[in-house]
mmCIF file of the C-alpha atoms, coordinates in Angstrom:
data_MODEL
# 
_entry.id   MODEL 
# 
loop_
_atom_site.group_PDB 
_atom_site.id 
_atom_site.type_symbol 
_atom_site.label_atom_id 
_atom_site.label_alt_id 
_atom_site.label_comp_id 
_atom_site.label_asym_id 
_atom_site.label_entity_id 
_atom_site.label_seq_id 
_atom_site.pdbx_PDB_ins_code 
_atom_site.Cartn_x 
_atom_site.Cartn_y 
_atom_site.Cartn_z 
_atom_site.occupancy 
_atom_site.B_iso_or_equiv 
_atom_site.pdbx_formal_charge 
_atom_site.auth_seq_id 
_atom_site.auth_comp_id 
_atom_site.auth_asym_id 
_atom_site.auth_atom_id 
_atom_site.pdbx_PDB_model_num 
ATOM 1   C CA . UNK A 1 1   ? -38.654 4.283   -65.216  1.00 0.00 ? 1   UNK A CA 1 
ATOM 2   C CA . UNK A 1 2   ? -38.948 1.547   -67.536  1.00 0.00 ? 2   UNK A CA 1 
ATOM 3   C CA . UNK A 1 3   ? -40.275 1.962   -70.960  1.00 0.00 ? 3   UNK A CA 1 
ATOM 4   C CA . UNK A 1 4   ? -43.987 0.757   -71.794  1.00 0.00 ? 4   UNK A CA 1 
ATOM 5   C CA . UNK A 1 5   ? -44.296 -1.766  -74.185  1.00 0.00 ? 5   UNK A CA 1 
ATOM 6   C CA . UNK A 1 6   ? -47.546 -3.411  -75.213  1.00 0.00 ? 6   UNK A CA 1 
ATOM 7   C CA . UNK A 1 7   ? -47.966 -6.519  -76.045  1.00 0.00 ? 7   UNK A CA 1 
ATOM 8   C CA . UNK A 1 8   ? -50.279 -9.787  -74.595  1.00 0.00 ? 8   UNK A CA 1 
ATOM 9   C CA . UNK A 1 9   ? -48.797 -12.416 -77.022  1.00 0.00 ? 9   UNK A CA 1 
ATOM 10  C CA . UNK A 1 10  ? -46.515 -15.753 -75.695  1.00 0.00 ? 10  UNK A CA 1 
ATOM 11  C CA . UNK A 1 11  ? -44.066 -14.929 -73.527  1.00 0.00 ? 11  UNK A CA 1 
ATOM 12  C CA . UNK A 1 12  ? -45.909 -12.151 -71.030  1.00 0.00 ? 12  UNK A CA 1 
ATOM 13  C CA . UNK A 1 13  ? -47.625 -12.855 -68.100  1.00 0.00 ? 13  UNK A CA 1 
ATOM 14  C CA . UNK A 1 14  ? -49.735 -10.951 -65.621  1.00 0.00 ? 14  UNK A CA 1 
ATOM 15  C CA . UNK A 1 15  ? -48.404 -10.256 -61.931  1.00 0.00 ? 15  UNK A CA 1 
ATOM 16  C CA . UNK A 1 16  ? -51.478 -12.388 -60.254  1.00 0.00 ? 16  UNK A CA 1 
ATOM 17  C CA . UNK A 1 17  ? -49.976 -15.850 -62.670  1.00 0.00 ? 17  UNK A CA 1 
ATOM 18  C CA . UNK A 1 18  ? -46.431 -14.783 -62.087  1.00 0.00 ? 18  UNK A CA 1 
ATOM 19  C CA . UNK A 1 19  ? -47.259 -14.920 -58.241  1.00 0.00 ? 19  UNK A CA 1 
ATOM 20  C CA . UNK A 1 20  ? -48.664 -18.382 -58.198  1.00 0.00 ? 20  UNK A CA 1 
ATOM 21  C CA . UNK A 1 21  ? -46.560 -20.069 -60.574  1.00 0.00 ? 21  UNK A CA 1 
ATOM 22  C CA . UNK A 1 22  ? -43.892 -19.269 -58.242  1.00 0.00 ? 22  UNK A CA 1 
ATOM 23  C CA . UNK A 1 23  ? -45.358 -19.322 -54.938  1.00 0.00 ? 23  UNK A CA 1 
ATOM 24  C CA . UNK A 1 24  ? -45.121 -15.499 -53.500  1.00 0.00 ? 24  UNK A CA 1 
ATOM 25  C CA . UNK A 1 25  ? -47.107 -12.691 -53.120  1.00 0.00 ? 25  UNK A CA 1 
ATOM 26  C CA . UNK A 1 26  ? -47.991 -10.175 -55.620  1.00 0.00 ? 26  UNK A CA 1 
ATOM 27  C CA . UNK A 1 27  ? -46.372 -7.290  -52.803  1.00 0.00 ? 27  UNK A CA 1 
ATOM 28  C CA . UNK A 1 28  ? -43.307 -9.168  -53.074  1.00 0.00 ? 28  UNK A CA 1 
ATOM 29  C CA . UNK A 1 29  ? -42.772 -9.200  -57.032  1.00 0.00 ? 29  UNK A CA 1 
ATOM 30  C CA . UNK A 1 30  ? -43.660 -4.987  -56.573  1.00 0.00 ? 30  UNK A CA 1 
ATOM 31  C CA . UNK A 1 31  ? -41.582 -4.761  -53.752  1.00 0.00 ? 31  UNK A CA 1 
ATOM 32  C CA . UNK A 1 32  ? -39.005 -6.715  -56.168  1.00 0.00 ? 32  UNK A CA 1 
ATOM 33  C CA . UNK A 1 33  ? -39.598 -4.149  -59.188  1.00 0.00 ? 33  UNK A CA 1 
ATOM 34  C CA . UNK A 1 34  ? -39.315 -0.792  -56.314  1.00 0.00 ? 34  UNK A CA 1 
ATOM 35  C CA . UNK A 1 35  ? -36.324 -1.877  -55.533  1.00 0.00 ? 35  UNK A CA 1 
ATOM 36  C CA . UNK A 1 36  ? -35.334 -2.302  -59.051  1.00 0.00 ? 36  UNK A CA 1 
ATOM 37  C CA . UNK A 1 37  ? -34.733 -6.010  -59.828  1.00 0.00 ? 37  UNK A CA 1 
ATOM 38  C CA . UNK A 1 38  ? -37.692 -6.397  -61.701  1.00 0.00 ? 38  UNK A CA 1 
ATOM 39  C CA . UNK A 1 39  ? -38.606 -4.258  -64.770  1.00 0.00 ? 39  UNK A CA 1 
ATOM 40  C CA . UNK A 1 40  ? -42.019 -5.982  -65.961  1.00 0.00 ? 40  UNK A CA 1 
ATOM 41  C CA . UNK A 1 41  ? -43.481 -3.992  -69.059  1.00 0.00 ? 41  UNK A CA 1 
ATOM 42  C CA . UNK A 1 42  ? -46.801 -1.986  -68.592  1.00 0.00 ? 42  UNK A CA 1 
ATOM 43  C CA . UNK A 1 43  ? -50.129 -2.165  -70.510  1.00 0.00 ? 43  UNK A CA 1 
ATOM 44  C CA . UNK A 1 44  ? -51.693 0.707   -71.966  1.00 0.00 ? 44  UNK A CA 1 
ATOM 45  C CA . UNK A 1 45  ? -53.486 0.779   -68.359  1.00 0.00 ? 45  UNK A CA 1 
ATOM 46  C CA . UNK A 1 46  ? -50.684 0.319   -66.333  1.00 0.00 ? 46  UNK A CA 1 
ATOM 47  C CA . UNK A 1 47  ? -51.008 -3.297  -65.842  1.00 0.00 ? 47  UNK A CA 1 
ATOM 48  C CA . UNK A 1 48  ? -47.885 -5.209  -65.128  1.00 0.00 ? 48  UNK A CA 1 
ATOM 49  C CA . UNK A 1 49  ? -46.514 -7.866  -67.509  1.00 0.00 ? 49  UNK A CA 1 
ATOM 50  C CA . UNK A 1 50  ? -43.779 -10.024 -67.131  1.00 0.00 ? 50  UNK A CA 1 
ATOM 51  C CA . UNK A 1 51  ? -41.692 -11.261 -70.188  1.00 0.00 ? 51  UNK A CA 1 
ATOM 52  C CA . UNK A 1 52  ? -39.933 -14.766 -70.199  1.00 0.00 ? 52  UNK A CA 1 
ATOM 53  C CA . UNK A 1 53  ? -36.434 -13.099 -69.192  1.00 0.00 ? 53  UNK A CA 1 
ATOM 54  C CA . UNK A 1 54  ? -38.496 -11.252 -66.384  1.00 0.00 ? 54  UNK A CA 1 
ATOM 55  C CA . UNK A 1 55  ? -39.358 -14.815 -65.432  1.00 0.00 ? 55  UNK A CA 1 
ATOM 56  C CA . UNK A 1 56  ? -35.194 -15.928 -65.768  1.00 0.00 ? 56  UNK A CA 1 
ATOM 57  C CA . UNK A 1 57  ? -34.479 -12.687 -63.621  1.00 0.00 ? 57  UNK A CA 1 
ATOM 58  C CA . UNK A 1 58  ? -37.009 -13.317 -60.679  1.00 0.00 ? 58  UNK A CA 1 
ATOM 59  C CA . UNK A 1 59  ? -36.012 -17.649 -60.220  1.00 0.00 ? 59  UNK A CA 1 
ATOM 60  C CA . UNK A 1 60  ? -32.314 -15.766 -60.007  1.00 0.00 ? 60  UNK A CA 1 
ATOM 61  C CA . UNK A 1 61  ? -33.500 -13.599 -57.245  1.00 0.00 ? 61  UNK A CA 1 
ATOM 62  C CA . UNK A 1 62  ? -35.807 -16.376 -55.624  1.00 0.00 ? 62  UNK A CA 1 
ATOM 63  C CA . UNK A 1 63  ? -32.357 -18.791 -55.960  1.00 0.00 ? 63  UNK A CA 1 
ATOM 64  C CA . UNK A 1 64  ? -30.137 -16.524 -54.568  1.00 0.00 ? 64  UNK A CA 1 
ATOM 65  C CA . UNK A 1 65  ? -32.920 -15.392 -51.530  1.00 0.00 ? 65  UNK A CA 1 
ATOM 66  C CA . UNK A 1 66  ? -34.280 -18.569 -50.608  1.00 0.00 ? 66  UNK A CA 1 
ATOM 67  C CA . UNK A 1 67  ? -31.318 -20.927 -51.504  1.00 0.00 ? 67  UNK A CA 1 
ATOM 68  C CA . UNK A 1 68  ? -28.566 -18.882 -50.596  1.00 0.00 ? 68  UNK A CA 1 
ATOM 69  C CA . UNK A 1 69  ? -30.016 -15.894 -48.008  1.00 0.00 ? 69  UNK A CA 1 
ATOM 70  C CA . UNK A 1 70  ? -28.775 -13.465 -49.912  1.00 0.00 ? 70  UNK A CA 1 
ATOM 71  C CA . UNK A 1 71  ? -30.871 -10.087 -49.269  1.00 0.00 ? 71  UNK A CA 1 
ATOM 72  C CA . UNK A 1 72  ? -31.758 -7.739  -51.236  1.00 0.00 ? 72  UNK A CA 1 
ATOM 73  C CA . UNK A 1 73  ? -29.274 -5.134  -51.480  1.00 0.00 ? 73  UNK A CA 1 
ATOM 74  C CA . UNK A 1 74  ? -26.626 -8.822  -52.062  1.00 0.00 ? 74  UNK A CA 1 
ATOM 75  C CA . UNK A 1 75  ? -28.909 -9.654  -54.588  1.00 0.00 ? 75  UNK A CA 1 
ATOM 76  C CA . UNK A 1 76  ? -28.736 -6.002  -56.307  1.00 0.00 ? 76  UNK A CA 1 
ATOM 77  C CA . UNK A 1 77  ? -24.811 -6.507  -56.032  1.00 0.00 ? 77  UNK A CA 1 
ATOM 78  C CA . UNK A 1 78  ? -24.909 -9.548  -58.270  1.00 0.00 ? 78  UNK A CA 1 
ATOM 79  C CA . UNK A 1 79  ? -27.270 -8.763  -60.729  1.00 0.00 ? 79  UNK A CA 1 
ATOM 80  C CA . UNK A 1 80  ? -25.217 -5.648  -61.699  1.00 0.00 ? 80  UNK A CA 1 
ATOM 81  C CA . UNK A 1 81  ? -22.031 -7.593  -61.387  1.00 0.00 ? 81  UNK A CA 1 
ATOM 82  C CA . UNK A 1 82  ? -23.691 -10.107 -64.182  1.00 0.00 ? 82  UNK A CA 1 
ATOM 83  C CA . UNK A 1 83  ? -24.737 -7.361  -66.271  1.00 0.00 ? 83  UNK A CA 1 
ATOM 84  C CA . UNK A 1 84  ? -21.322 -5.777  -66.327  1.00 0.00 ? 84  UNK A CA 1 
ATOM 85  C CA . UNK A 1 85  ? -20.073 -9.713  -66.681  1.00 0.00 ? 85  UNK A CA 1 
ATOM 86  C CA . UNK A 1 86  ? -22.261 -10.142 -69.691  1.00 0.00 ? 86  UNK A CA 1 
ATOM 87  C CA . UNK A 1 87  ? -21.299 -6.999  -71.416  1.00 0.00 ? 87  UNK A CA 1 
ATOM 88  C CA . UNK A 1 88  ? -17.241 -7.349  -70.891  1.00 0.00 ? 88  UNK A CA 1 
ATOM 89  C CA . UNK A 1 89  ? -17.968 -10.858 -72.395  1.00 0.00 ? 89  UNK A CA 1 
ATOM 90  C CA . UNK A 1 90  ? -19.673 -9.009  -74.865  1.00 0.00 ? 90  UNK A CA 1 
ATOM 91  C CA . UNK A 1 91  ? -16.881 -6.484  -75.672  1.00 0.00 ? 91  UNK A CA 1 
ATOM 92  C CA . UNK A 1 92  ? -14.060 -9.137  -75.249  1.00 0.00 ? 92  UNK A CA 1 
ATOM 93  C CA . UNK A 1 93  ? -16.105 -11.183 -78.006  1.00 0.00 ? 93  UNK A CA 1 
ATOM 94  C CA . UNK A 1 94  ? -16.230 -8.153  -80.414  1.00 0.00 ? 94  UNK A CA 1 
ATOM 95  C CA . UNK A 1 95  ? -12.262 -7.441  -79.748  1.00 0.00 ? 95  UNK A CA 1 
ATOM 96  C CA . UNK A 1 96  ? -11.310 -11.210 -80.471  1.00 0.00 ? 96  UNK A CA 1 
ATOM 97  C CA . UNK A 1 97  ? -13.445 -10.444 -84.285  1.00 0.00 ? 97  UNK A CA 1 
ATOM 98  C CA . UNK A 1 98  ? -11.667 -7.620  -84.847  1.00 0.00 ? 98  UNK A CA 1 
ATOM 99  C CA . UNK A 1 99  ? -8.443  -9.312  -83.861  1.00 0.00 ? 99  UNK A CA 1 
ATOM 100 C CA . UNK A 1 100 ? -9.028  -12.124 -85.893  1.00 0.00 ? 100 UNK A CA 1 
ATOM 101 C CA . UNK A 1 101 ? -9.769  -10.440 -89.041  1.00 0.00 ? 101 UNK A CA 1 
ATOM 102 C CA . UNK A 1 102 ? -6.843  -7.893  -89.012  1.00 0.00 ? 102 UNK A CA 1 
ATOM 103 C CA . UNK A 1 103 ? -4.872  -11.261 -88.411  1.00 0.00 ? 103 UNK A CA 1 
ATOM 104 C CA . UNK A 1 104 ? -5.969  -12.598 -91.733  1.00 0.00 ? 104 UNK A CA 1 
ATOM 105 C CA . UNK A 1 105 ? -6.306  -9.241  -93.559  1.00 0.00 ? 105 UNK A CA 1 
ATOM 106 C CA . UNK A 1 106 ? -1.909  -9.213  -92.709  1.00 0.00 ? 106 UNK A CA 1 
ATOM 107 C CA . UNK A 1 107 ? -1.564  -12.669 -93.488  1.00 0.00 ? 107 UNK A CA 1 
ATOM 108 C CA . UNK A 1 108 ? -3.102  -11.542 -96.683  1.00 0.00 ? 108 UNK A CA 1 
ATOM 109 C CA . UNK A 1 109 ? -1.150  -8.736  -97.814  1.00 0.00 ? 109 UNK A CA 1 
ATOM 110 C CA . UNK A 1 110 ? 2.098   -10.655 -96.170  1.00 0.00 ? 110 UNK A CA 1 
ATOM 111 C CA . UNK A 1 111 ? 1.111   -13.518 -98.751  1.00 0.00 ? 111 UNK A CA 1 
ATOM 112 C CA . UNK A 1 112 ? 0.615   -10.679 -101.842 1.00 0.00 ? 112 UNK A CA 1 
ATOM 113 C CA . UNK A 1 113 ? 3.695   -9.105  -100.769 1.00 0.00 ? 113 UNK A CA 1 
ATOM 114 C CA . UNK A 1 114 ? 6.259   -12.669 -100.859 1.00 0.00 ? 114 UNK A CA 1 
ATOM 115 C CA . UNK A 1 115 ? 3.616   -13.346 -104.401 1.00 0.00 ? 115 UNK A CA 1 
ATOM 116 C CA . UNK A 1 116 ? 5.188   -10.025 -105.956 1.00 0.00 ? 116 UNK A CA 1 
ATOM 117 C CA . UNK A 1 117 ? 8.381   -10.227 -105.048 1.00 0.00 ? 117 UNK A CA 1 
ATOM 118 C CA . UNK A 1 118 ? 11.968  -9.534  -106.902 1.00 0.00 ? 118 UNK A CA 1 
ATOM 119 C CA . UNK A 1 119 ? 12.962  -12.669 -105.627 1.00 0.00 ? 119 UNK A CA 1 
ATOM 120 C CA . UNK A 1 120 ? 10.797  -15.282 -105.152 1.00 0.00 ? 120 UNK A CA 1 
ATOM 121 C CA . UNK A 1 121 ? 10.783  -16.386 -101.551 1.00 0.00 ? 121 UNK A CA 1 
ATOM 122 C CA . UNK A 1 122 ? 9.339   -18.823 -99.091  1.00 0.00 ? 122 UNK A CA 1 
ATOM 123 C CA . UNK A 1 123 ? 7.751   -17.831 -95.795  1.00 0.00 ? 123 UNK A CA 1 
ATOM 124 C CA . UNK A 1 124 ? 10.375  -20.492 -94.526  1.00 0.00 ? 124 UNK A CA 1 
ATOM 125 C CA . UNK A 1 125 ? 14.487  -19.904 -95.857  1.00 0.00 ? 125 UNK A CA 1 
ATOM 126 C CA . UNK A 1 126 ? 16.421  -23.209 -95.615  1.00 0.00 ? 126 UNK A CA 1 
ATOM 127 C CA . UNK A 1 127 ? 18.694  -21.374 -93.826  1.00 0.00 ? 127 UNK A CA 1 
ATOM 128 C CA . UNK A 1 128 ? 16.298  -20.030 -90.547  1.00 0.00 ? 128 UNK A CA 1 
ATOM 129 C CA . UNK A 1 129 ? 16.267  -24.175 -89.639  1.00 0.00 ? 129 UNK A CA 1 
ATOM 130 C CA . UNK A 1 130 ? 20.506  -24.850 -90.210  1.00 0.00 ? 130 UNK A CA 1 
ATOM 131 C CA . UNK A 1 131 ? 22.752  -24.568 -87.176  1.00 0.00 ? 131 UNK A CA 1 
ATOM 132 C CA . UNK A 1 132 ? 24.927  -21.561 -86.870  1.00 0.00 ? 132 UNK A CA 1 
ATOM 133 C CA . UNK A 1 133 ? 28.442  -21.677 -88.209  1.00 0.00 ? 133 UNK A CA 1 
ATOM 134 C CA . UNK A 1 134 ? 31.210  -22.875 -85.224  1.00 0.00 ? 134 UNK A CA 1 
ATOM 135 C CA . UNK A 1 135 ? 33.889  -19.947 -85.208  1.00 0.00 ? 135 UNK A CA 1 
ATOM 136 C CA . UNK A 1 136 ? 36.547  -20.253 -87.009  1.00 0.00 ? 136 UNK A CA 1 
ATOM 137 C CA . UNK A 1 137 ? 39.689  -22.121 -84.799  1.00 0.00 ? 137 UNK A CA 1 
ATOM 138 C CA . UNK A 1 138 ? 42.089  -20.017 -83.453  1.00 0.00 ? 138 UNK A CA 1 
ATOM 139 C CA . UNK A 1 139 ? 45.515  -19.034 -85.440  1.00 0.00 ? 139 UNK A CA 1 
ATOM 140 C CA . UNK A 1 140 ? 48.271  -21.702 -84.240  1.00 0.00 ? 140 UNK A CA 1 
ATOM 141 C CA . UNK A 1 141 ? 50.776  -18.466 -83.648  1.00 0.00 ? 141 UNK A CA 1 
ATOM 142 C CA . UNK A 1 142 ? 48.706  -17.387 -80.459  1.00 0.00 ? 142 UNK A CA 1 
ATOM 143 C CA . UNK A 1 143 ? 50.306  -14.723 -78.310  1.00 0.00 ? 143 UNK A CA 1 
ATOM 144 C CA . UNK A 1 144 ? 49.994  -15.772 -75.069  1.00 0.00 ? 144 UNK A CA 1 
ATOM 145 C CA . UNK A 1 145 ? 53.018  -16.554 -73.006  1.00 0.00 ? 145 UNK A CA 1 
ATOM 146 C CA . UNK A 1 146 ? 53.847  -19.095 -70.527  1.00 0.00 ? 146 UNK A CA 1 
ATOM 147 C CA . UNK A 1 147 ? 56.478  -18.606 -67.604  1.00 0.00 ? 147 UNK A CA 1 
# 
């Protein structure tokens, strides 16, 4: 059941407006909230009221109905899929934060730690960027024989 909130500022709108603005009947936007793809907020005395993302949510299910022929139990499918979408994004936004700042928290102690060092170093020897050393040539008293 969804919680009640109350409130008849901007942004709500009663289920008789909601149907005309977009056409259907007031059935189909309960019918829409049985099966659970709506969630309008209730009044005090029960009255339905639809929010402005209530409004995003049903032209999404009108779209993917009347555009597409999706039914019902399709259009259930992709609203959860874009709810569980939304909230991986979410998560995989949080991770890259965390990521980022232990990144420059060990940059930072790498810096304090080449800052305090016996011997002053660069993050960069001279000698990482030279060519390796050819072996040595061979000795000219080599052992193998020839027939």
């Amino acid at each position: 059941m969804s919680a009640k909130r109350t409130g008849t500022g901007k942004g709500y709108y009663m289920i008789s407006a909601v149907a005309l603005k977009y056409n259907i009947h007031p059935q189909t936007l309960r019918l829409y909230e049985r099966e659970g793809l709506l969630k309008p907020s209730r009044t005090e005395g029960n009255t339905r009221l639809y929010s402005d993302e209530d409004l995003q949510e049903l032209e999404t299910i009108l779209a993917l109905t009347r555009d597409l022929g999706v039914n019902l139990a399709g259009v259930e499918i992709i609203l959860n899929m874009r709810r569980k979408m939304d909230r991986m994004q979410h998560e995989v936004n949080e991770f890259m934060t965390y990521v980022k700042g232990e990144l420059a928290r060990g940059l930072e102690d790498w810096e304090q730690r080449l800052n305090t060092a016996l011997v002053p170093a660069s993050p960069f020897a001279p000698d990482r960027d030279a060519p390796a050393p050819a072996d040595p040539p061979a000795a000219s008293g080599s052992t193998t024989s020839s027939s």
